[in-house]
C-alpha positions in Angstrom: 0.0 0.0 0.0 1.1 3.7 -0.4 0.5 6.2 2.7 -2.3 7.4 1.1 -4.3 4.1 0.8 -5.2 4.0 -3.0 -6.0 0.9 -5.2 -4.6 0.9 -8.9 -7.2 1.7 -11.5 -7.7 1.1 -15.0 -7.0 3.4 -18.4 -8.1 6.9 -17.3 -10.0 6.3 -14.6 -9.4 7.4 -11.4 -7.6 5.4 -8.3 -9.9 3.5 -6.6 -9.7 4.4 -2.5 -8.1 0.8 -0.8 -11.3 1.3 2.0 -14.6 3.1 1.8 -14.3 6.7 2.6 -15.3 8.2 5.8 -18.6 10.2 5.9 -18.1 13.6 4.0 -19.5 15.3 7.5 -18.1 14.1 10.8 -20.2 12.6 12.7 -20.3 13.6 16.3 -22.8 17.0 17.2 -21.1 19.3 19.4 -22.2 22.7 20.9 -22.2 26.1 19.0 -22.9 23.9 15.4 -18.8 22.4 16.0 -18.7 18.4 14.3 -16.1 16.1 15.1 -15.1 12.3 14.8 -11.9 10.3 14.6 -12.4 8.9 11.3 -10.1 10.2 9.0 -7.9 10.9 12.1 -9.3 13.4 14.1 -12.0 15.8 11.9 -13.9 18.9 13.4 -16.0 21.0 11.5 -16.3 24.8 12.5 -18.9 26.9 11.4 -19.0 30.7 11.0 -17.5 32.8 13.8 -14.0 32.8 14.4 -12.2 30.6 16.3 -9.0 29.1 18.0 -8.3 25.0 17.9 -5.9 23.0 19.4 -5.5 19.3 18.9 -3.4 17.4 21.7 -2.0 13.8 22.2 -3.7 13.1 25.7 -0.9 10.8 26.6 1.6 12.6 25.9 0.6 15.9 26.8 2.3 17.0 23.4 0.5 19.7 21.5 0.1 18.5 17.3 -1.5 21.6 15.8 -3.0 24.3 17.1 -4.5 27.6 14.5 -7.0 30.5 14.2 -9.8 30.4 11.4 -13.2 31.6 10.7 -14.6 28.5 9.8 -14.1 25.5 8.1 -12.2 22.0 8.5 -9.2 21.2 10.9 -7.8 17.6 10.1 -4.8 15.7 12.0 -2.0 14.6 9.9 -2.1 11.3 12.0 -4.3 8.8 10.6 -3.4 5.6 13.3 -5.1 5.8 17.0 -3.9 9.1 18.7 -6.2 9.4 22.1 -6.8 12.9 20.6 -7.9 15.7 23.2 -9.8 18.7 21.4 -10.0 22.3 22.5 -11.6 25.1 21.2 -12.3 28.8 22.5 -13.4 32.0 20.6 -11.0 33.7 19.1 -11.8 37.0 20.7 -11.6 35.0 23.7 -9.4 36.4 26.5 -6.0 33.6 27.4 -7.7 32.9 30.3 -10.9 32.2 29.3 -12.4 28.8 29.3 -12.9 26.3 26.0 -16.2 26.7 24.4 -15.7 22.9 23.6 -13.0 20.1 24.7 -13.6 16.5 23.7 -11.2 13.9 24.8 -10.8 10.6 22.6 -13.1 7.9 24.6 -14.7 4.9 22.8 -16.6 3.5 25.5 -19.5 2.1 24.1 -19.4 4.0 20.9 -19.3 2.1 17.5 -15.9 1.9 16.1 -14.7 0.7 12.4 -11.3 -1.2 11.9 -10.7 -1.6 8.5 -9.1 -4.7 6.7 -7.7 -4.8 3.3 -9.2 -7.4 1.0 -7.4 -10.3 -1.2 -4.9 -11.4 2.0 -5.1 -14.1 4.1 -1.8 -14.4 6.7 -1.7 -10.5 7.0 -5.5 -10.6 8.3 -5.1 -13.6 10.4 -2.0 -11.6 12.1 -3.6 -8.3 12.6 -7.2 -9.6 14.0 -6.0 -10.2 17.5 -5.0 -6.4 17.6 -8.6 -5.8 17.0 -9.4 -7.5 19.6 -7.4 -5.6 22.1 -8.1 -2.5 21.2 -12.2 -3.5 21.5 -11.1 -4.9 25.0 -9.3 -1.9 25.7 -11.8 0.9 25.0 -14.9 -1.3 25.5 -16.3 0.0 22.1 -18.8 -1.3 19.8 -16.4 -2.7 17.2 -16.7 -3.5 13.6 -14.4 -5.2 11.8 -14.8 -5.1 7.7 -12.8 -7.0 5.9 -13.5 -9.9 3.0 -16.3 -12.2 3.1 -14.2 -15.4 3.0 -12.3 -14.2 6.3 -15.6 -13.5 7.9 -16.5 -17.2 8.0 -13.7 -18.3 9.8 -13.7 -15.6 12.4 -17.3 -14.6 13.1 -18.7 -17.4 15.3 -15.0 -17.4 17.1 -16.2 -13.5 18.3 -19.6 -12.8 18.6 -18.9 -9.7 20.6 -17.6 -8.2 16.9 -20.1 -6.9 14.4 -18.1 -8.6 10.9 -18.9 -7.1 7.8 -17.7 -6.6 4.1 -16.9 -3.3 2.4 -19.7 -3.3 0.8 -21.7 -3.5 4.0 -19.3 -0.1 5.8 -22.0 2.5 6.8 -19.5 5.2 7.6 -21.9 8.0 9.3 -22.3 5.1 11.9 -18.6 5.2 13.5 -17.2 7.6 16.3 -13.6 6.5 15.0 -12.6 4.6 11.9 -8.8 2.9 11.6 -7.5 1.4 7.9 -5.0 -1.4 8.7 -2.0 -2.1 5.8 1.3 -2.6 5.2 2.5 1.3 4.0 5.8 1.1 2.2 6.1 4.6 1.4 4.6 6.5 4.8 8.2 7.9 5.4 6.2 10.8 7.5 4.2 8.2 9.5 0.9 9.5 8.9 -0.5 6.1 9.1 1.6 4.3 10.8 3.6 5.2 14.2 6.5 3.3 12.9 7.8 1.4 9.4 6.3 -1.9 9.9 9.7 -3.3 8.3 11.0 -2.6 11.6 8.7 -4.4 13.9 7.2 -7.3 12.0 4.4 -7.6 9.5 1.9 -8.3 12.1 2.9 -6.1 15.3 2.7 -2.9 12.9 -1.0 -3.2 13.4 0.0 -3.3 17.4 1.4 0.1 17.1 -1.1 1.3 14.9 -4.1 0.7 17.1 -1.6 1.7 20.2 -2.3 -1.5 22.2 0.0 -4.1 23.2 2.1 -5.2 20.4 2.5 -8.8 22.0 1.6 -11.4 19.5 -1.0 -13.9 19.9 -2.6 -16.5 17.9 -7.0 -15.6 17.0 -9.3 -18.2 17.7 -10.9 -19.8 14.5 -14.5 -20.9 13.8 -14.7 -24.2 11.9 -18.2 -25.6 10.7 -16.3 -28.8 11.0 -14.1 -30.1 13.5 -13.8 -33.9 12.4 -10.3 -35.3 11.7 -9.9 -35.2 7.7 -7.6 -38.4 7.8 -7.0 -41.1 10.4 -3.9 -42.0 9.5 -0.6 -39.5 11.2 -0.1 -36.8 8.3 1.7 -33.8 7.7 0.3 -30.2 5.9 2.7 -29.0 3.3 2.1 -25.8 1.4 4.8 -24.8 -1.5 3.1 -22.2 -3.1 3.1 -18.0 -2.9 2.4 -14.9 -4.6 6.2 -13.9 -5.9 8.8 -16.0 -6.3 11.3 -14.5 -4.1 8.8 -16.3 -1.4 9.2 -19.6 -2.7 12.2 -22.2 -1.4 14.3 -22.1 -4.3 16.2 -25.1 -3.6 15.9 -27.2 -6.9 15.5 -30.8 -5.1 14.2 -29.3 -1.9 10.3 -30.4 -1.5 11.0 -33.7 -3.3 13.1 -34.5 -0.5 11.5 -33.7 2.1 7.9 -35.4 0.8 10.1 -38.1 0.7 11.4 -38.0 4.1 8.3 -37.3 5.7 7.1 -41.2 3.8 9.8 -42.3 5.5 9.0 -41.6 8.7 5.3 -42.8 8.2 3.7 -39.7 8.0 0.9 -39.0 4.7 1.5 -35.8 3.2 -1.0 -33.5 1.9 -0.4 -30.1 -0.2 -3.5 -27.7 0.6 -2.3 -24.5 -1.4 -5.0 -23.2 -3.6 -3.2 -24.1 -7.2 -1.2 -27.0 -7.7 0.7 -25.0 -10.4 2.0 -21.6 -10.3 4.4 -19.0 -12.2 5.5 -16.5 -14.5 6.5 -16.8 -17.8 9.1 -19.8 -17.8 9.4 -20.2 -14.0 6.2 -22.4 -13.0 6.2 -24.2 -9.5 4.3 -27.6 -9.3 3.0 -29.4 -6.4 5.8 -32.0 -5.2 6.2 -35.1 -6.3 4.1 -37.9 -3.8 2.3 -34.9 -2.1 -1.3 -35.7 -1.9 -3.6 -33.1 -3.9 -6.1 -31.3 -1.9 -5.5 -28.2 -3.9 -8.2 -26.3 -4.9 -10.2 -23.1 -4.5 -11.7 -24.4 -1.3 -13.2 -22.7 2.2 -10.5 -21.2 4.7 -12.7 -23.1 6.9 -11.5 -26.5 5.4 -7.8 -25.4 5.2 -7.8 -25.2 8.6 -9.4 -28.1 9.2 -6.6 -30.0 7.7 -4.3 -28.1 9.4 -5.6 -28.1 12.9 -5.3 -31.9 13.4 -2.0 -32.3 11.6 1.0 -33.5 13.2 2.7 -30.4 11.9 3.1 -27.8 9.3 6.2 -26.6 6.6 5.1 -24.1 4.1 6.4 -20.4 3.6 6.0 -16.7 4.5 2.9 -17.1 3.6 -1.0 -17.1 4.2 -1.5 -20.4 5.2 1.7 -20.8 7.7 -0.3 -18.5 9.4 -3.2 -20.0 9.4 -1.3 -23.0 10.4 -0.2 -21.1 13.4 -3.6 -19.4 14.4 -4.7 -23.3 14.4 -2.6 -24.2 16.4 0.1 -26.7 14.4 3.8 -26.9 14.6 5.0 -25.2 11.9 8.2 -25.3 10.2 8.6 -21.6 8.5 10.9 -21.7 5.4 11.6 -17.9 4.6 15.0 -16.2 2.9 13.7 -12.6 2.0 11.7 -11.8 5.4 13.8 -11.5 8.7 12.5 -13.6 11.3 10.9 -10.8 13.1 8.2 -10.8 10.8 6.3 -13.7 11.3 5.0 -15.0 14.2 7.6 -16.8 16.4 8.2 -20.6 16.1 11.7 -22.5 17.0 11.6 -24.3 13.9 12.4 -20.8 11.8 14.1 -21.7 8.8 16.5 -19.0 7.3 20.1 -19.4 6.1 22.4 -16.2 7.5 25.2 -17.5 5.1 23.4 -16.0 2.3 21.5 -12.6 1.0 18.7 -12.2 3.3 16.0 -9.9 4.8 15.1 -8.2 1.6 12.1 -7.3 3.0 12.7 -5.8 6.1 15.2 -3.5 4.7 13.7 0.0 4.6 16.0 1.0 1.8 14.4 -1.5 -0.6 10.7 -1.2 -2.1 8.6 -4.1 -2.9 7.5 -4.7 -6.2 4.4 -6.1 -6.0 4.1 -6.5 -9.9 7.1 -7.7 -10.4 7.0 -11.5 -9.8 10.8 -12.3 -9.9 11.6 -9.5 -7.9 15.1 -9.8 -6.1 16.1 -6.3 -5.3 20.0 -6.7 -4.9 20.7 -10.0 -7.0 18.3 -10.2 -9.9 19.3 -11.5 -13.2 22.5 -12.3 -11.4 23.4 -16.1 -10.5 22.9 -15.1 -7.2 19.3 -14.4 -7.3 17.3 -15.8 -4.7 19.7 -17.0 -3.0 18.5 -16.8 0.1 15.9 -20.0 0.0 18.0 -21.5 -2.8 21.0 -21.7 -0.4 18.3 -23.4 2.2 19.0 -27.0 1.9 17.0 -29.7 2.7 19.7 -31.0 6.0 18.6 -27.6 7.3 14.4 -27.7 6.6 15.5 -31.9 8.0 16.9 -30.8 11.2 14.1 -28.3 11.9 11.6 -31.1 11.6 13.8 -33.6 13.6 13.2 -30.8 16.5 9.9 -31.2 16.5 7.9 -32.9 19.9 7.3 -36.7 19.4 8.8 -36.7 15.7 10.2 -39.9 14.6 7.9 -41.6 17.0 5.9 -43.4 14.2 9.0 -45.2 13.1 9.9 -46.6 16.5 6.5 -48.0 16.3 6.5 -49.9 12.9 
């Protein structure tokens, strides 16, 4: 996303906003005819008659703008949570004379928008339990919009949470609205406190909500709980959106299907295309995996992973779904630090080689450029870092794993 959340449009058209805009009026009713809301940041509204506004961080006492006008709009350049205090006198008004209106940011009770952007999975699944604090935290009426898909596997799980797609965002309802992304190009923080390259793709949404950045795991709601297979089997998922994100290792996958037979474990691939690519470079399903590819319910992915004996797959959607389910997972990743995904001892990375493309703030994602290696491309080094990942390495992470190798011993 770019700091100013737009969606690329077509020919001439015009870019499409990334989230439904807030109402064009605010919609809190103060005295004197003064409107006000936190949904674009903080908004007020001041009709004819002169007067004097100051906007203050509560929590820090700091003071972020403060200006004389006859009337108009005042709007923060913050868009993440600020507990915003408002004051505003006359401005023929003496220094000593007392606000004609102060507001201080309090959502207790009062209905609250978060925002999620559509077409992700593992960046959703990361960010909900943010949501959650921050509902817990202010005791608001929260909404959480985000893609219909997601909504099925959260809903039930939080029935204190109003879900909802775009489609559905009423934005006149909401004393406070926050948009949740990834903004590569905010280098003046307006909607984020901090880069998120710095503090992990899903803990951005910590700081941007200001609640506890502390990861933890959101419940799931699955229609069905049964066990997919009854024999011991293992959920691999090899493919991704880019193929920086893919391990590169030529032999890699086959040899690890095949050590996972070995050890009497069934193994099942549940990405949603069995084949995937760009151009020459397509990335098949590995040899013995079994095919439950397909574009199937979130709710059944996670079925298979919830009752398997563990998880390998990527930086990726469904390694965090695997994790939100609760499954072992063995996290191969080259271009993302480990800091950005969820925490799990068996973290594969190789330091030996070019890594961390991602988390480097120097370097810009290309998110239409499917090969895209930022300091090696069309080099023989390119994607190095999950080429150079052998399968000893991704061997020994699963080898760590509680009660692995326990199926031999039995046969």
């Amino acid at each position: 996303m770019s700091p100013v959340p737009l969606a690329s449009g077509s020919g001439t058209e015009p870019p499409k906003p990334a989230f439904p805009p807030p109402a064009p009026v605010a919609t809190q009713s103060g005295p004197n005819g003064i409107r006000f809301d936190f949904n674009d940041g903080c908004r007020v509204t001041l009709p004819e008659g002169g007067w004097r506004v100051r906007l203050r961080d509560a929590d820090t006492d700091n003071v972020l703008f403060e200006t004389e006008l006859e009337a108009g709009l005042v709007l923060s350049t913050k868009k993440y949570y600020v507990r915003f205090s408002i004051e505003i006198w006359r401005r023929d008004a003496g220094p000593a004379a007392q606000p004609a209106f102060i507001h201080h940011f309090c959502a207790d009770d009062k209905p609250v928008l978060i925002q999620f952007p559509v077409g992700t999975i593992g960046d959703i699944v990361g960010w909900l339990p943010y949501a959650v604090k921050f509902q817990r935290k202010h005791g608001c009426r929260l909404t959480c919009a985000m893609s219909e898909k997601l909504i099925a596997l959260f809903a039930a799980a939080y029935p204190q949470i109003e879900f909802i797609t775009p489609e559905q965002v009423r934005p006149e309802r909401y004393y406070a609205t926050y948009n949740l992304g990834l903004f590569f190009d905010d280098a003046e923080c307006v909607w984020q406190p901090c880069d998120f390259r710095l503090v992990g793709l899903h803990r951005t949404v910590g700081y941007i909500l200001g609640v506890d950045p502390a990861e933890e795991p959101p419940r799931l709601a699955l229609a069905d709980e049964s066990r997919p297979l009854e024999e011991p089997y293992v959920v691999i998922a090899v493919q991704s959106s880019t193929q920086a994100k893919y391990w590169n290792h030529p032999t890699g996958w086959r040899e690890i299907v095949a050590f996972l037979k070995e050890h009497g474990y069934r193994v099942v691939c549940i990405d949603q295309k069995p084949t995937h690519g760009v151009g020459f470079v397509w990335n098949h399903i590995p040899y013995g995996a079994e095919d439950q590819t397909g574009d199937r319910p979130l709710q059944e992915r996670a079925r298979w992973l919830r009752h398997a004996s563990f998880f390998i797959g990527l930086s990726s959607g469904l390694s965090w779904l695997a994790w939100a389910a609760g499954t072992p997972t063995v996290l191969i990743s080259g271009f993302t630090h480990e800091t950005n995904e969820f925490s799990t001892p068996f973290r594969v990375i190789n330091y030996h080689a070019c890594n961390s493309c991602w988390n480097d703030v120097r370097l810009r994602f290309d998110h239409q450029d499917f090969f895209w290696c930022p300091r090696h491309k069309d080099t023989p080094r390119q994607f190095e870092c999950t080429r150079l990942i052998t399968p000893e390495q991704v061997k020994a992470a699963v080898r760590r794993l509680p009660g692995f190798g326990q199926l031999q011993q039995q046969r």
